[in-house]
Every structure is written in structure tokens, then in C-alpha cells.
C-alpha positions, -999 to 999 in steps of 0.1 A, spaced: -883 -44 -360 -882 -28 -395 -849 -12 -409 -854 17 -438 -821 24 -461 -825 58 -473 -799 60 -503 -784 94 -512 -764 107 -541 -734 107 -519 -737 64 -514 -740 62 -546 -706 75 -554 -679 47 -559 -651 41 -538 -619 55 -548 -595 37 -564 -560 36 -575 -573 44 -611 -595 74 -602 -580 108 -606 -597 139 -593 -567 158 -609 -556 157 -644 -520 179 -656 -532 176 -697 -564 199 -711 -591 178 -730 -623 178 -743 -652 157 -734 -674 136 -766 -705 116 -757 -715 96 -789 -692 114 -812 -701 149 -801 -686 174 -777 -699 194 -749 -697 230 -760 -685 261 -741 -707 279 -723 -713 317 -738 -699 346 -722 -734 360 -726 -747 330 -695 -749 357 -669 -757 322 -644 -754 289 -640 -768 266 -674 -771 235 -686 -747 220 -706 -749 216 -742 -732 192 -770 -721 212 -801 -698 213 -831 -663 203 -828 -651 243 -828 -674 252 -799 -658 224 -782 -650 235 -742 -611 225 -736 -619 211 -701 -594 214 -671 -597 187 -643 -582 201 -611 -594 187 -573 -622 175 -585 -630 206 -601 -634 208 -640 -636 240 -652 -633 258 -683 -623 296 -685 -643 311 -656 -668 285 -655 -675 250 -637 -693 220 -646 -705 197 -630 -739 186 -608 -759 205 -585 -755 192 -549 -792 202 -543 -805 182 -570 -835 159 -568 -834 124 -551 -852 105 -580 -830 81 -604 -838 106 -633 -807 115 -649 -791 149 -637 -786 178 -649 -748 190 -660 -748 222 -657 -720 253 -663 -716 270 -631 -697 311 -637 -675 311 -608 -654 339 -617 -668 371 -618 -689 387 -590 -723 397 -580 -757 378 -572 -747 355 -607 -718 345 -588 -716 300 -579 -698 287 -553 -674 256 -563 -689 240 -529 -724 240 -550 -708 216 -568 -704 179 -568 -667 163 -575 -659 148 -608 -633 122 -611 -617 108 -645 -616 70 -642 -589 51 -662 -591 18 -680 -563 7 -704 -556 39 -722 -586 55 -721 -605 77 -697 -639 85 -686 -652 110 -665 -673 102 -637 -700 128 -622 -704 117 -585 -711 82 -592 -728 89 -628 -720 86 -662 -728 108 -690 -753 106 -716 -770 130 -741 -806 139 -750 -815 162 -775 -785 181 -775 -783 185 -736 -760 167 -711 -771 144 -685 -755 125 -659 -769 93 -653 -768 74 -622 -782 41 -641 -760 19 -667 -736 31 -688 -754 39 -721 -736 64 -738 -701 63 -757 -678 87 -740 -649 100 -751 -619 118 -735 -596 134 -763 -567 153 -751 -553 183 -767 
């Protein structure tokens, strides 16, 4: 008899823990190697992928239920995203707002900030975040990225 394992972006999600927080009461920002994501422009009529940028275009991020969102926009991964190990895309969802441009928060996957010592480090469904060319990744691979949480 043979047995096939089929593994799924939701296995690959850790276990919670007493030192993973899908809520967060401060506002932060997020760096990966020394620069932040930016804030989406108001001009994004849809969902886009999300950027790093200078420190005064830096999004002030707001982790609530899983949810992080920044003015009327979410970020986070696509639940219908492709099965490879490729990194993902972290895209900037507009959930405010209505119309055919309009996201759903349940297109979303959760986001969780995981705490070690002092520090903290967001976790995108079971992937950490790196950077490539400017553009944000989550990947579901090593940790190869230094990622920063700075409150404000």
C-alpha cells in the first residue's frame, strides 16, 4: 500500500504558542535588512505588492486578530496563492472603500508577531520575510533576512 502526504500552506503554519500574538495594543513599523515596508499609495485602486522604501514612507502597521492593517488597507498573503516553495507574495489588500476594488479580510492569511527576548518578528502563515529588489516576500524556507520590529 502506498501513502501520499500532500502538504499545504495551512500545515506548514506553526503551532501556537504562548509567545505568539495575533494581537498587538502598540503601532510599529516593520524593517527587513535595515529598510521598511512602505505605505501603500492612495492612488492603489487594488490589491498590490508590497514595497520597502525610505524611512518617511514607512507604513505604521497595526496588528489586530491576525489582521495587520494600515489605514484602509491589509497586508498580508493571498490564501489562493500557488503551492510551490517559491517565496510569496506580500501584498496590500484596500479593504475599506467599496466597489469591484473592494478585498475581503477572509482573502487573507493570519499574521502572528512571535516574541523572543525583547524582540519581535512577524510571522506570515508559517513564513518569514525577506526582500528582493525592493519587493516583499514571505518565505516559507530558512530565515534569511534580518527583520526588524520598531515600535512607535
Amino acid at each position: 500500500m502506498q501513502l501520499f502526504l500532500y502538504i499545504t500552506a495551512a500545515s506548514l503554519s506553526p503551532l501556537p504558542t504562548a509567545n505568539m500574538m495575533d494581537s498587538f495594543d502598540s503601532p510599529f513599523t516593520i524593517e527587513i535588512n535595515g529598510k521598511p515596508i512602505a505605505k501603500v499609495s492612495d492612488r492603489d485602486q487594488s490589491r498590490t505588492q508590497a514595497k520597502v522604501g525610505a524611512a518617511g514612507h514607512a507604513a505604521i502597521l497595526k496588528l489586530e486578530d491576525g489582521n495587520l492593517s494600515c489605514g484602509g488597507w491589509m497586508l498580508g498573503r493571498n490564501k489562493t496563492e500557488d503551492r510551490s516553495f517559491l517565496p510569496k507574495q506580500v501584498l496590500w489588500f484596500r479593504v475599506d472603500g467599496e466597489g469591484e476594488n473592494k478585498d475581503s479580510k477572509e482573502q487573507i492569511l493570519p499574521i502572528a508577531l512571535e516574541k523572543s527576548g525583547d524582540t519581535y518578528k512577524p510571522i506570515f502563515h508559517g513564513a518569514h520575510l525577506i526582500e528582493e529588489e525592493g519587493t516583499v516576500f514571505a518565505s516559507l524556507m530558512e530565515e534569511s533576512a534580518t527583520v526588524t520590529v520598531k515600535m512607535q
